[in-house]
N, C-alpha and C positions, 0 to 999 in steps of 0.2 A: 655155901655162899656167904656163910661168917667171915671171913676173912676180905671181903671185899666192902668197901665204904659203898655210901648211900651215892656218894660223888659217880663211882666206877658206877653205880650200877645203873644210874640216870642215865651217864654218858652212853653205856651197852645201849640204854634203852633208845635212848636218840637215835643213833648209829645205826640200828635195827631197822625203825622206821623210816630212817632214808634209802633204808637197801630195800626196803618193804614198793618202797616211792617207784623206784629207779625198776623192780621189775614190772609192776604196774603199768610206767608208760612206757617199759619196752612193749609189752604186748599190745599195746593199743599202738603203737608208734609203727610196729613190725605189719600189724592187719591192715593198719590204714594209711600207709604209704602208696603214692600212685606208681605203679607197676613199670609204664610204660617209660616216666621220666628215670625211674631207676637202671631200668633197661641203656635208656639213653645216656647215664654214667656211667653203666659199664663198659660201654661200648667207649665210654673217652678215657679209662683207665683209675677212674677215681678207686682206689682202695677199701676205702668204706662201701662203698656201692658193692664193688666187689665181694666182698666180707657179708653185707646183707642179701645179697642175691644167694649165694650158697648156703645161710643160712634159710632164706625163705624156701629153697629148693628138697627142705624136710621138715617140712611142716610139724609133724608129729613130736619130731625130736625138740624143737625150739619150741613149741607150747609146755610140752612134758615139763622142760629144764624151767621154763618162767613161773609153770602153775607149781612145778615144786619147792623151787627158792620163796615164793610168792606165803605158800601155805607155809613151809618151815618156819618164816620171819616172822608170819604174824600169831603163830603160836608160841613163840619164844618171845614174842613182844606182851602176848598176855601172861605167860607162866612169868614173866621176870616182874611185871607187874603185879602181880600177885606177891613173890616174893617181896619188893619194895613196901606194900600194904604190911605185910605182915611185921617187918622190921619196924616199921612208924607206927603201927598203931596196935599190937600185939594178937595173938590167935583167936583171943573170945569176940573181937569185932567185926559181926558179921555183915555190918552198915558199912562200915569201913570197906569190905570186900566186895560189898555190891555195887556200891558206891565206885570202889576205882576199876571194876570190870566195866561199868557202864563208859567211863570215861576214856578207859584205854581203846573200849570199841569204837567211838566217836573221835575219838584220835584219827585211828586209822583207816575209818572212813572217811572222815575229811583230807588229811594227811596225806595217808598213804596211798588211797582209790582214788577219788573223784578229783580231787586239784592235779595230780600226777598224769592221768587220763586225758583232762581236761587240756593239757600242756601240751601232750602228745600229742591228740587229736588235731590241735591248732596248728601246730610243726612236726606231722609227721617226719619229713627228710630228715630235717636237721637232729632231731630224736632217735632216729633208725640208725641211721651214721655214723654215730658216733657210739651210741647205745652197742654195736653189732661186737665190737672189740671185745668188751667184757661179757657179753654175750658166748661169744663162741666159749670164753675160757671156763663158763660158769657149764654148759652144755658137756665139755671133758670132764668137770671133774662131778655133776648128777649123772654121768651115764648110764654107771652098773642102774641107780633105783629108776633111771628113766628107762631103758630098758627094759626092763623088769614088766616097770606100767604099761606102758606101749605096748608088748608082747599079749600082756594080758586083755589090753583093750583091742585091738587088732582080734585077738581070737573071739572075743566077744560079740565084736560087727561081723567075725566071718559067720559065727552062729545064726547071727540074724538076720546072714546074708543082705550085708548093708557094703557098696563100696565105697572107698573114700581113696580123693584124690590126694595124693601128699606134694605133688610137685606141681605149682600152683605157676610157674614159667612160665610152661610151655601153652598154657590157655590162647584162646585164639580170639581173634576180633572181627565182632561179625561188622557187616556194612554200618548196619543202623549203630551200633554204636560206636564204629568212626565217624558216623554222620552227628551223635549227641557229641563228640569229642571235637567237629568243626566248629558247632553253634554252641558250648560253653568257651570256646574260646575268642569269641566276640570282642572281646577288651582288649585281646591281644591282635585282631586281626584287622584291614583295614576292611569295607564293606563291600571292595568288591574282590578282593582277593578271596572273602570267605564264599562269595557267590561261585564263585570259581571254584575252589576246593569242593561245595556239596553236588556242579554239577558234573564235576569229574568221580564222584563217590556215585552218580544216579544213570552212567553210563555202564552200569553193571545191569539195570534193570530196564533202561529202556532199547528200546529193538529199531532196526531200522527204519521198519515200514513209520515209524512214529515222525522220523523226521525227513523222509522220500519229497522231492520231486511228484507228486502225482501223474502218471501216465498219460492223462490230457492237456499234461500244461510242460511236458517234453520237448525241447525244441532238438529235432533231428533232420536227416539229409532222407530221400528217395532214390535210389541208385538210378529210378527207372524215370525222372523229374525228368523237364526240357531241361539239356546243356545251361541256356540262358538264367532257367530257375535256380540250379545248382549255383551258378554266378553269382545270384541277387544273393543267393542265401547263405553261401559262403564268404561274400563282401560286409554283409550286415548283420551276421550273427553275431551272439553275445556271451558265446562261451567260448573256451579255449580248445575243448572236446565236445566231439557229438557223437551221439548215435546215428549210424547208415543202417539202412533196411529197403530192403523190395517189396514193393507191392503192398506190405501191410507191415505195421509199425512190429506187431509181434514175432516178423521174420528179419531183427535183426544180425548183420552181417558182419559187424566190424563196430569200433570204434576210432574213429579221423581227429588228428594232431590237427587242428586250422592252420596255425603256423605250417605245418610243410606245403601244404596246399597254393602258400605265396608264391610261387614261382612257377604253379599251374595255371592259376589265373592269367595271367601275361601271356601265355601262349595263346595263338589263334585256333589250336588244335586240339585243346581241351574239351575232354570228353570224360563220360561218365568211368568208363574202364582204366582212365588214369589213374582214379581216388582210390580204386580196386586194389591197386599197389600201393597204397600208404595205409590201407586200415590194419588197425590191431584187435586182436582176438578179443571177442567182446567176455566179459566177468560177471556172474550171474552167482548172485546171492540170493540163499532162502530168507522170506519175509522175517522169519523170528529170529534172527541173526543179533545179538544184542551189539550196542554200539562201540561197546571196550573189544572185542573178538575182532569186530569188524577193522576197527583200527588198527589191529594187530598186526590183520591180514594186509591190508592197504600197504601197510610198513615193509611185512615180508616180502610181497610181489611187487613192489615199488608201482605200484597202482596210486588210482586221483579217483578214479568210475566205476562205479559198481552197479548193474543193472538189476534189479529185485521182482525177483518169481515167486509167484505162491506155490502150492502144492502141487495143482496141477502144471506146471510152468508157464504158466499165463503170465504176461508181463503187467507188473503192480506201478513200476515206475522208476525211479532211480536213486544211489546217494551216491554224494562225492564228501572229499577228506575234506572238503568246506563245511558242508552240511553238518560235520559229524564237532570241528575243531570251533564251531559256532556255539553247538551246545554245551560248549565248556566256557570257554572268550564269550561270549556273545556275538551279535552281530557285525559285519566287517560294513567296511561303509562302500563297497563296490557291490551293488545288485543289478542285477537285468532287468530292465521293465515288467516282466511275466513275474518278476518278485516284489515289486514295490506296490505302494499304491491301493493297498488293500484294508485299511482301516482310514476313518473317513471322520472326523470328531466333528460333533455338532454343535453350536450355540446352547443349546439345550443340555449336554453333557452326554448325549445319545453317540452312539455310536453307528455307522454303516460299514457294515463288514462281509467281503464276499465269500458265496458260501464254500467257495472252496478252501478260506485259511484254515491252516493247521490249528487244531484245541490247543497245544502247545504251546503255540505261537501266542494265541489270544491270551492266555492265561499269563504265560511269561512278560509281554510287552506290555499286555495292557489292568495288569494284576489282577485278572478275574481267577475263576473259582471252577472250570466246570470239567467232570469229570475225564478222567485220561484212561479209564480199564478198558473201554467199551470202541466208541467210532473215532477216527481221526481226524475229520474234518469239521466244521460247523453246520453242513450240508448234511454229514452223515448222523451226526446227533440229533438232528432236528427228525431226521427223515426215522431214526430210530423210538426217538421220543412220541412221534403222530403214527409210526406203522401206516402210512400211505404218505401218498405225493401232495402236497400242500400247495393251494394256489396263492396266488398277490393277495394282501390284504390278511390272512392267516394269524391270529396272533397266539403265544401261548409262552409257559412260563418253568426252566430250567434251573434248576439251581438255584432256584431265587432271585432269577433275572426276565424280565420281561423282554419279551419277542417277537417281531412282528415284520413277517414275509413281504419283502419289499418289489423280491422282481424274481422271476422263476423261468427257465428256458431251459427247454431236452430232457425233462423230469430230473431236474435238479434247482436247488436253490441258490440262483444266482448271487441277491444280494439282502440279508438282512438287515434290522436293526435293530439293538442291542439297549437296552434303557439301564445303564448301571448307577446301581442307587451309591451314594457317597461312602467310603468307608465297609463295605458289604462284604460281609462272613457266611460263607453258606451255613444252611440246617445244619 
């Protein structure tokens, strides 16, 4: 190193620590790059992206090549430092040598690790990106010693039977963490578009029976009804589709278009056996049917109606592609009376709510808190919570809401009331 000025060997030493810099925030830049937007460059043809994707897609090989450039630089950055000592201050100075090893290592921990990191971390993209270029060329020319390592570390983890993913791609995303990837994006999104996105993520989990029609609150036709009944009730009904049955609601026979039915009424000869020629096959879905399948199915068989059986095939009740396109939108502003009308707000802040609304429903409209694993209704939660039939006057206390049985008819709870405290977080 005689032949090289003190000038050449600073300038070495500088140079070093910049390449020392440069592998540093590659590896911090390459781990902590978000995956999915990277994804979403490749897919628009960005180059860098490209270039960093195929490196991310050998993990082993692209740490190997960083941690070796990384360890080679900064031991050539202290041997050269060492030499530089020794030139300036001669062999007997051992002060002198302690002195500037301590210094060179504070260099490049400052320097070279933690501001370079630091950099990375804050702009992964634009660090990975452009970082990938000299990357790859630095990867061909460590191969043979990265090879080498990798070979040896690989045999290593097979000894101890340890496996390691190296293509870090093809990783998969579960709900919940599309669901944290809706709600960090809050800033970006407007408040109800993000409502929308997490209840289209929550139609994987929730089942039909969750959002049915209940079976007593079905408005359908009696094949066996007086002529006149069928009249009133096909003139004033409030769906576009209904359910026909004989004799009893659970021996349904069809499903009836109202609209075709217009040009039966007009006749003076209208009879029950006409509607007989207009009904369509009725569609019976199992209760745990979730609501994204369900939609699927609706889609395929160009279905609106879905009638919902338990296990024994008992009828639970029904959904339609309203029911189902609500839980994503929200509510539409065309209801039937048998849907309206069912929360009741007090002067007080109190609520009355009858016991047939859906916990869903409560929960969503009116921001309460009470539990969705268990019953569906607010009837069926009460009646779950006292394990018996509860008379008027009844009061008791869910989730941290006071309750107190207002009107009860056929062992069910017709109407409560709901006392919701301001601001309320359950337990």
């Amino acid at each position: 190193m005689d032949e090289f000025s003190l000038g050449t060997l600073f300038f070495a030493l500088v140079v070093i620590l910049i390449l020392s810099g440069f592998f540093s925030s590659s590896e911090t830049s390459m781990m902590a790059i978000n995956r999915h937007r990277l994804n979403h460059l490749v897919r628009k043809g960005h180059r860098g992206a490209k270039l960093t994707s195929k490196l991310l897609a050998k993990t082993d090989k692209l740490l190997g090549s960083i941690l070796f450039g990384n360890t080679l630089l900064n031991v050539a950055a202290a041997t050269l430092t060492e030499i530089i000592i020794l030139r300036l201050f001669g062999h007997d100075n051992n002060t002198a040598l302690v002195a500037g090893t301590l210094t060179i290592t504070f260099i490049i921990l400052v320097f070279s690790e933690i501001m370079p990191k630091v950099i990375a971390a804050s702009h992964p993209e634009r660090v990975a990106l452009t970082a990938s270029y000299a990357l790859s060329f630095f990867i061909k020319l460590f191969y043979p010693v990265v090879f080498i390592a990798t070979s040896i570390v690989r045999g290593a983890l097979s000894l101890l039977r340890i496996k390691v993913q190296t293509d870090h791609s093809t990783q998969k995303v579960s709900l919940e963490e599309v669901r944290m990837l809706v709600l960090e994006a809050e800033q970006f999104l407007p408040q109800r578009h993000q409502k929308m996105l997490l209840n289209l993520v929550d139609l994987e989990r929730v089942v039909v029976d969750d959002v049915m029609v209940p079976r007593n609150q079905i408005e359908a036709l009696d094949l066996n009804a007086d002529t006149e009944v069928l009249k009133q009730q096909l003139a004033t009904c409030h769906h576009t589709l209904l359910p026909v049955y004989q004799d009893a609601l659970d021996n349904i026979v069809g499903i009836l278009h109202v609209r075709k039915t217009l040009a039966l009424l007009q006749q003076e000869s209208f009879c029950a056996e006409d509607l007989k020629a207009l009904l369509l096959e009725p569609y019976f879905i199992p209760a745990d049917t979730t609501l994204l399948t369900q939609l699927q199915h609706f889609q395929e068989r160009h279905l609106r109606l879905g009638l919902i059986v338990d296990e024994y095939g008992e009828l639970l009740g029904l959904v339609t592609l309203e029911n189902i396109l609500e839980e994503i939108v929200g509510d539409f502003t065309t209801q039937s009376p048998a849907q309206t009308g069912k929360f009741f707000r007090q002067e007080d802040g109190s609520l009355f709510i009858e016991g047939s609304t859906l916990l869903r429903d409560l929960n969503r409209k009116m921001g309460l808190h009470f539990p969705l694993d268990g019953a569906k209704t607010l009837n069926g939660l009460i009646l779950e919570h006292l394990e018996d039939i509860p008379e008027a006057g009844t009061s008791l206390k869910i989730s941290g809401y006071p309750i107190e049985i207002m009107q009860t008819q056929d062992r069910v709870v017709k109407v409560a009331r709901i006392f919701v405290v301001p601001a309320h977080k359950p337990d």
